[in-house]
C-alpha positions in Angstrom: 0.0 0.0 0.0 1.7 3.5 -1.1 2.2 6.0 1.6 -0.3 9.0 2.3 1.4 11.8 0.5 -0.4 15.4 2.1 -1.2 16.3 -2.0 -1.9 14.9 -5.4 -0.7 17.1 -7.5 -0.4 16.3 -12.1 2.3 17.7 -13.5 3.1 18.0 -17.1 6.4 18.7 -19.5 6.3 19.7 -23.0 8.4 20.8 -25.6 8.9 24.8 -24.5 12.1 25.8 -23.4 12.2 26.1 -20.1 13.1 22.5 -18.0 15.2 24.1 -15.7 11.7 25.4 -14.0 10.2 21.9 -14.3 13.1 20.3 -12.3 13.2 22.5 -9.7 9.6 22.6 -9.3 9.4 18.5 -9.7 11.9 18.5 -6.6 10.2 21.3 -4.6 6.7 19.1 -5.1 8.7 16.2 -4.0 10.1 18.4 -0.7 6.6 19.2 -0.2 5.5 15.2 0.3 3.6 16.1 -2.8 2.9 12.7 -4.7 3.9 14.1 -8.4 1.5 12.3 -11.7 4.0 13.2 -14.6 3.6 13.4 -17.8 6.0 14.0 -20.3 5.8 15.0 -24.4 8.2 13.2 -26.4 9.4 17.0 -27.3 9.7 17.8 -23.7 12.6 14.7 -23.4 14.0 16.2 -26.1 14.3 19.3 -24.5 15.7 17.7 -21.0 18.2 16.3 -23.0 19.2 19.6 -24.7 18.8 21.9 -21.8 20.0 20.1 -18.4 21.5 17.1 -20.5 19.2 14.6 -19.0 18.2 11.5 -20.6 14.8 9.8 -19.4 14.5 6.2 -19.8 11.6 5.0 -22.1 8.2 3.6 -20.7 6.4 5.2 -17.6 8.1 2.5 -14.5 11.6 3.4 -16.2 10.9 7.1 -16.2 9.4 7.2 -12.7 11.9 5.0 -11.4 14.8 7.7 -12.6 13.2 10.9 -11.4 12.6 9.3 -8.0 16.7 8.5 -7.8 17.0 11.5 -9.7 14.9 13.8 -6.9 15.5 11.5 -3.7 11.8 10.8 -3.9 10.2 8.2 -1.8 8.8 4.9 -3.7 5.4 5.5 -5.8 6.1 9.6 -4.9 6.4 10.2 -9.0 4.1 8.4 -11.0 4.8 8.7 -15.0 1.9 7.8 -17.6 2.7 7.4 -21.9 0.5 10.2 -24.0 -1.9 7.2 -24.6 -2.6 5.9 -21.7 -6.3 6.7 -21.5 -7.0 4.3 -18.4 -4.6 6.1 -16.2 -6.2 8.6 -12.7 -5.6 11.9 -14.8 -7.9 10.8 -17.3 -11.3 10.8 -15.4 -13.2 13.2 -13.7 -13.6 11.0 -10.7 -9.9 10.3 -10.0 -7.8 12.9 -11.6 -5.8 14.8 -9.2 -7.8 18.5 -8.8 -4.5 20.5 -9.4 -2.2 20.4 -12.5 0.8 22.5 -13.8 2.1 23.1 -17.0 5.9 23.9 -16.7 6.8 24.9 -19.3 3.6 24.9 -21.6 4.4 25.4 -25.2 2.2 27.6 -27.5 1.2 24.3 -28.9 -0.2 22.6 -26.3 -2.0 25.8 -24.8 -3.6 26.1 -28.3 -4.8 22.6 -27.7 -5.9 22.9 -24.5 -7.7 25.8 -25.9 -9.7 24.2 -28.1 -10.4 21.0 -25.8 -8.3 18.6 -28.3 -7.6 15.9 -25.8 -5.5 13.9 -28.6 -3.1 13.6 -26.0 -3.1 12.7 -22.2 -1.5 15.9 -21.4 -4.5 17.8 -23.1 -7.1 15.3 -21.7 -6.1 15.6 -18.3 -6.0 19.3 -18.8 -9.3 19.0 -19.9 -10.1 17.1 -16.8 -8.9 19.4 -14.5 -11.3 22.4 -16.4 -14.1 20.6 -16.7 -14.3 19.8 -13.0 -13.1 23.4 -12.1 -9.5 22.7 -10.7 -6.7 24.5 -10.6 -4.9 24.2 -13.9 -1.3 26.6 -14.1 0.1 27.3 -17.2 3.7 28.4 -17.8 4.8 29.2 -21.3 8.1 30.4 -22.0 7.6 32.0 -25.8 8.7 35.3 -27.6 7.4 37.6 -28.8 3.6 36.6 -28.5 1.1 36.4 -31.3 -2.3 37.2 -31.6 -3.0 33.7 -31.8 -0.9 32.8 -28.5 -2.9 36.0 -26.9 -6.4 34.7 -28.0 -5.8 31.3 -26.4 -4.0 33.0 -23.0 -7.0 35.1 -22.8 -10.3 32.5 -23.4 -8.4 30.3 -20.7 -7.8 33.0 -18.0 -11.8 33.5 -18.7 -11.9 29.5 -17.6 -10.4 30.3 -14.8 -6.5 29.1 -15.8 -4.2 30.7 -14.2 -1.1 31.9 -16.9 2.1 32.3 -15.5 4.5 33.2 -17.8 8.1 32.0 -16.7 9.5 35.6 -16.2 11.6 36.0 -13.5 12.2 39.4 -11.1 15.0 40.9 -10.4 13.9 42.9 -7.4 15.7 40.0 -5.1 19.1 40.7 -6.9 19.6 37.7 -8.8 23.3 36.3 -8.5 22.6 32.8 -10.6 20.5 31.2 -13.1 19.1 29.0 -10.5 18.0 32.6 -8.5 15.8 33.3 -11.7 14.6 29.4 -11.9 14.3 30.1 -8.1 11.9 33.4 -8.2 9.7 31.5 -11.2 9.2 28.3 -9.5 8.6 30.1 -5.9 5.9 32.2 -7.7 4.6 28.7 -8.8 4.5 27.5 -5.4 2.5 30.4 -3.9 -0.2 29.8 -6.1 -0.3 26.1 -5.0 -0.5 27.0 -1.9 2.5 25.7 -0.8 5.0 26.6 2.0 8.2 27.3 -0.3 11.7 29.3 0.7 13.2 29.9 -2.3 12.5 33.7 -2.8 11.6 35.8 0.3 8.2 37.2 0.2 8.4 40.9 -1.1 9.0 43.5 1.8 10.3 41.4 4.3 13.9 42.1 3.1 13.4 45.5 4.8 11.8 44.5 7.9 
């Protein structure tokens, strides 16, 4: 029997730039005795591999059983699913977990969450988590925007998504690259809900 974790939380990787925030926040989730339901685009392994020169092993017990070496996890704290797998929690309305991230979301998978594609299990279970009026996070990291990208931020913020853009401050005097991963996955965090010390809340630098 798995462990009570104190959330269910679905979090999803696709092909944006950006995996630096997805790491960080996959191991903050894990700190947080989250119990993490990731799912992965075949462009988003292409991108872990590019970016933080990570290579995830193929099929979902290979995969899960890497990122929970890879992030000191407990056993069954990551669960990973293939785009297909239609019979998996994130899939149903009656299972799914109530809260699912993006990070990072590309255009093209906003676009199809948009339009309620569901051709994949990343758009299905964002579907999911709409549908029974969850909290869904988006982060794209794109440049310049179009119209188009625009369009589809703005009918989903009417849904109630929340888009968070992965666009770091620099009020807390950045000295890294993992300070500006920091401030975008604390940012994250706070909208989860979620006890995070990352970045220190604004203001209480001067008090």
């Amino acid at each position: 029997m798995l462990k009570s974790f104190t959330r269910e939380i679905t979090l999803a990787l696709t092909g944006a730039s950006g995996m630096p925030y997805a790491l960080t926040l996959l191991k903050t989730l894990v700190s947080a005795d989250c119990r993490i339901h990731l799912l992965m685009s075949s462009a988003a392994r292409v991108v872990l591999k590019t970016e933080n020169n990570l290579t995830i092993p193929a099929g979902p017990q290979a995969a899960a059983d890497f990122l929970i070496e890879h992030c000191s996890a407990k056993v069954g704290q990551i669960v990973c699913y293939g785009k297909d797998e239609w019979f998996s929690p994130v899939a149903s309305g009656s299972a799914a977990p109530k809260t699912m991230v993006v990070c990072p979301c590309s255009m093209g998978t906003l676009s199809a969450i948009t339009s309620g594609a569901s051709d994949n299990l990343i758009e299905r279970a964002a579907d999911v988590v709409i549908k029974e009026k969850g909290q869904l996070i988006l982060v794209p990291r794109e440049m310049p925007l179009s119209v188009i990208h625009l369009e589809n931020m703005t009918r989903l913020a009417k849904l109630g998504v929340t888009i968070m853009p992965a666009s770091p401050g620099y009020y807390h005097q950045p000295q890294s690259i993992e300070d500006l991963v920091n401030f975008v996955v604390a940012r994250i965090l706070d909208h989860l809900s979620i006890a995070q010390d990352l970045i220190e809340p604004w203001g209480y630098k001067h008090h």
